[in-house]
N, C-alpha and C positions, 0 to 999 in steps of 0.2 A: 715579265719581260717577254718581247717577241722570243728567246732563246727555250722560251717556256720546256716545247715540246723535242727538242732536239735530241736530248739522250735518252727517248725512248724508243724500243726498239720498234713499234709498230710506225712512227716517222722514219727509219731508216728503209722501211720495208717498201712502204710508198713513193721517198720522196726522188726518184729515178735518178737520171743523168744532168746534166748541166748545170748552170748556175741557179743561184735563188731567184733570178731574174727571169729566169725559164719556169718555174716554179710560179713564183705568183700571178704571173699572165697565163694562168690556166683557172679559173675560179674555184671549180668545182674541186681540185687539189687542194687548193690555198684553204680553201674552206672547210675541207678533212684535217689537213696540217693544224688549223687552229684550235679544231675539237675534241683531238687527242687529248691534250694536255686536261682539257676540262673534264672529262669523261674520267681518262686515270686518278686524278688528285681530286676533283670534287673543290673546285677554286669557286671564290666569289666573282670574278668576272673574267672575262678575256681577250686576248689580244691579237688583235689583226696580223696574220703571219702576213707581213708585203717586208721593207727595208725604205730604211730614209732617204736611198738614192733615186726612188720610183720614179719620179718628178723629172727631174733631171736627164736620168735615160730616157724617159719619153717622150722629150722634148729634143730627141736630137745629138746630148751634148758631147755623147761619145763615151758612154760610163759601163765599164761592167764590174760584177764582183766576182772576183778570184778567188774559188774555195782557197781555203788557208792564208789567202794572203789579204782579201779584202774588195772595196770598192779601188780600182785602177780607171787612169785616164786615158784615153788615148792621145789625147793635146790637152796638157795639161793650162788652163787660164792665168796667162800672161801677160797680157795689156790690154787698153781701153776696147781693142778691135771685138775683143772677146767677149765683152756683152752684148753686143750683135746675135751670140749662139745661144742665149738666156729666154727667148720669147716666154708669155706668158703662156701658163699650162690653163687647159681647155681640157677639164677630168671626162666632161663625157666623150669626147675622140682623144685625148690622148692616155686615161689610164681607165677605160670602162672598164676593164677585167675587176681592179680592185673595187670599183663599186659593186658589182656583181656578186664578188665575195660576201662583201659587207650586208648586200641585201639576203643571200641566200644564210648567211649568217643569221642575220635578228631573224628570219623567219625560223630557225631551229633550236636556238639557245633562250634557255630560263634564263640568264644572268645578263649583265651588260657586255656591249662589246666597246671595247677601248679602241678607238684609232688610234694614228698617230704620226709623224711629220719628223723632218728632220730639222732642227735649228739653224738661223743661217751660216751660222761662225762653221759651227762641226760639217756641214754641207760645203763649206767653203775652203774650210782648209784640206776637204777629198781634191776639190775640183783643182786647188792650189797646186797642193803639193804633189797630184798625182795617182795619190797610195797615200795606204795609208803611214805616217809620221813619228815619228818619238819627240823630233826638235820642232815640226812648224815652225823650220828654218824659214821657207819661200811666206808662206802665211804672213808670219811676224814682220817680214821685211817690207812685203806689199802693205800691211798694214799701216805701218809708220813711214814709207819713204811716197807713198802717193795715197792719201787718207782719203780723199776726193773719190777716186778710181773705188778704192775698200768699201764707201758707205755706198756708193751705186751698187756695187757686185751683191752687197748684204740684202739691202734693200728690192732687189731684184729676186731673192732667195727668200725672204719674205712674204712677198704675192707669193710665189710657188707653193710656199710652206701653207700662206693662209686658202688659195683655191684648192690645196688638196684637201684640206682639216673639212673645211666647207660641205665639199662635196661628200667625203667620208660621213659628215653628221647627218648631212640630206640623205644618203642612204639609208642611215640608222643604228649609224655610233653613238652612243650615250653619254662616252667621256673621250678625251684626247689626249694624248703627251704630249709634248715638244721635248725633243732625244737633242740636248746639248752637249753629248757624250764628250766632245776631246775641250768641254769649256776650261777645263781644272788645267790644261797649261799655260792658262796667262794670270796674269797676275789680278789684283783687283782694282785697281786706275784704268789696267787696258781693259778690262772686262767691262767696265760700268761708261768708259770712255770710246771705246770700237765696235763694242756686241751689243749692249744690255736695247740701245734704241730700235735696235732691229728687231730681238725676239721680246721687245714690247710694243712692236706693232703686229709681229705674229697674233697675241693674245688680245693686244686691242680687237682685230679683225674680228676672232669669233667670240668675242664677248657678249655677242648678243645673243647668241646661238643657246645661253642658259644650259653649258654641261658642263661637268667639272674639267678644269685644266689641269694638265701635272706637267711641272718643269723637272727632266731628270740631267743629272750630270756626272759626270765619273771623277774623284777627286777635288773636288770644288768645295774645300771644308772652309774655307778661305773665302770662298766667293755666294754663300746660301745664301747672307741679307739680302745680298745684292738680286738674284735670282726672285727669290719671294719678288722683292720690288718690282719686278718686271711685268706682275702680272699675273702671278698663276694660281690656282685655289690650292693646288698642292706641290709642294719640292720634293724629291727625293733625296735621301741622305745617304750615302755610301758609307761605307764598313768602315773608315779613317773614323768617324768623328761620332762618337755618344751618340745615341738618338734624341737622352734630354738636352745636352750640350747641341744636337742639332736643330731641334724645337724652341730653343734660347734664341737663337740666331735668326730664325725667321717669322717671329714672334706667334702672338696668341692668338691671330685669324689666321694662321694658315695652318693646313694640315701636313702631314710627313707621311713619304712612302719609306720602307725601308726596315733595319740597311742589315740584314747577315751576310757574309763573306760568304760566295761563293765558292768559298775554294774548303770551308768546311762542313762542306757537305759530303767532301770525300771523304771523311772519317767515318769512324762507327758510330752509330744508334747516340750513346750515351755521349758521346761530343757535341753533336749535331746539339740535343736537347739542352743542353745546359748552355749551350752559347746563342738557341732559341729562346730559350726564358730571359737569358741576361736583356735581350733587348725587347722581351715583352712589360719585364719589368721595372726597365730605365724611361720605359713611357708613363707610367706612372697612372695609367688607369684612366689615364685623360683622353677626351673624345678627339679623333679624325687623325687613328693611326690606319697605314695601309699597310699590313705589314707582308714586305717581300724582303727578296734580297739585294743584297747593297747593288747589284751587277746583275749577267746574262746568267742562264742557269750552265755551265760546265757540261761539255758533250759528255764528260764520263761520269757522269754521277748516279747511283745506281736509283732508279725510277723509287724505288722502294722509301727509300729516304727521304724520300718526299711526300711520298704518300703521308708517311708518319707524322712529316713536318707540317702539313695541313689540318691533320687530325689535331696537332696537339695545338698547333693556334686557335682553331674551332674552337677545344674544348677550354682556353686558359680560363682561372678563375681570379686571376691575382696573384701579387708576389706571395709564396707562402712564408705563413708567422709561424713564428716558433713558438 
């Protein structure tokens, strides 16, 4: 997860003042920030420190993110007037720094580097609601009460999403995500009915591009088949739902990221491990696991824990017999 690096102390040490918005428009930081995590844990690939909102703020539309509290609008989108402030993104003048990253990246790293974009629905209900949401009250409403207006706004969120993906791979990203993160509050009618056409044109776009896709989402135990459908080589499963019970759901061409609960990593040693195995061994040995956690890695979690948690996925050998 972009969160990779954040509870370790030598990100704290660097990563200065202002927002993460000031932070990735500096390259050569962004490009530190993402090497941390690689360097400490010894990961099989890594992840572009930027944020799903890049696109968006640099097009204008009035976005910043608020430590602790998130992505904030300043005029939050409210009627038709407001796709007028959506123009298409143009990566080499409007977010050169993250290519820059990306390229000074592949030139340093053994492993692959993962881009990655923000889904239109989860980009939409920032720009919606404001801030970020619990109800995607305004979301849900614009949704259903002018459907027209919703699939323009999506659709328009989709170029962004597919010219960034694009130009991240031109640079020399190997693989990409599509971060659906706030998909799990709709149900599965309005997801396969209001979302799924837009971030299946996301994936149609770079499908030719020949790198692996990941569709991730936060709570969407309800909505995987649907997701697989959209598009992607792999889903991510989050800590709600079995990992075999998640590989059920989105059948046997696609692959699963996932899912430990990040919030047990704040335990001891012998927690962590036993609820790491539980889901090395609910996968059952079967090829195209990716195994992270369900979620972002937890500012407090002590670096160490992780270390360990790397070592011991490296080393698994199987569920042990008795």
């Amino acid at each position: 997860m972009r969160q990779a690096g954040r509870s370790l102390p030598e990100y704290r040490a660097i990563r200065g003042v202002g927002t993460i918005l000031d932070a990735i428009a500096q390259p050569e930081l962004a490009a530190e920030i993402t090497l941390q995590p690689v360097r400490r844990y010894g990961v099989d690939a890594a992840i572009l420190y930027s944020d799903i909102v890049v696109p968006v703020a640099a097009i204008g539309f009035g976005v910043d993110v608020k430590p602790g509290v998130g992505p904030v609008i300043s005029e939050p989108f409210r009627s038709r007037a407001d796709l007028a402030r959506l123009r298409p993104l143009e990566p080499e003048l409007d977010t050169p720094y993250v290519l820059e990253t990306v390229r000074i990246l592949t030139g340093e790293l053994a492993i692959p580097l993962i881009g990655f974009a923000g889904a239109p629905f989860t980009v939409a209900s920032y720009l919606v609601e404001g801030s970020p949401s619990r109800t995607y009250q305004h979301t849900k409403a614009l949704m259903h009460e002018d459907p027209a207006l919703w699939f323009e706004l999506l659709d328009r969120l989709a170029d962004l999403a597919v010219a960034s993906l694009r130009s991240q791979v031109a640079a020399g990203a190997q693989a990409v995500q599509l971060f659906d993160s706030w998909a799990g509050a709709l149900d599965p009618h309005d997801y396969e009915h209001f979302v799924m056409p837009a971030s299946r044109k996301v994936f149609e776009g770079i499908a030719d591009l020949g790198v692996p896709r990941i569709h991730f989402g936060v709570n969407t135990g309800e909505l995987l088949g649907l997701m697989a459908d959209a598009g992607a080589d792999v889903v991510g499963v989050d800590w709600r739902v079995p990992l075999d019970a998640g590989r059920e759901r989105v059948g046997p061409s696609i692959a699963v990221q996932g899912n430990l609960d990040p919030a047990i990593c704040l335990a001891s040693w012998d927690v962590v491990e036993q609820a790491a195995l539980r889901v090395l061994d609910r996968n059952g040995g079967r090829p195209g696991h990716i195994f992270n956690l369900g979620h972002g890695v937890l500012p407090e979690t002590d670096p160490t824990i992780l270390e360990r948690l790397v070592e011991l996925v490296h080393g698994y050998q199987g569920p042990a017999r008795s």
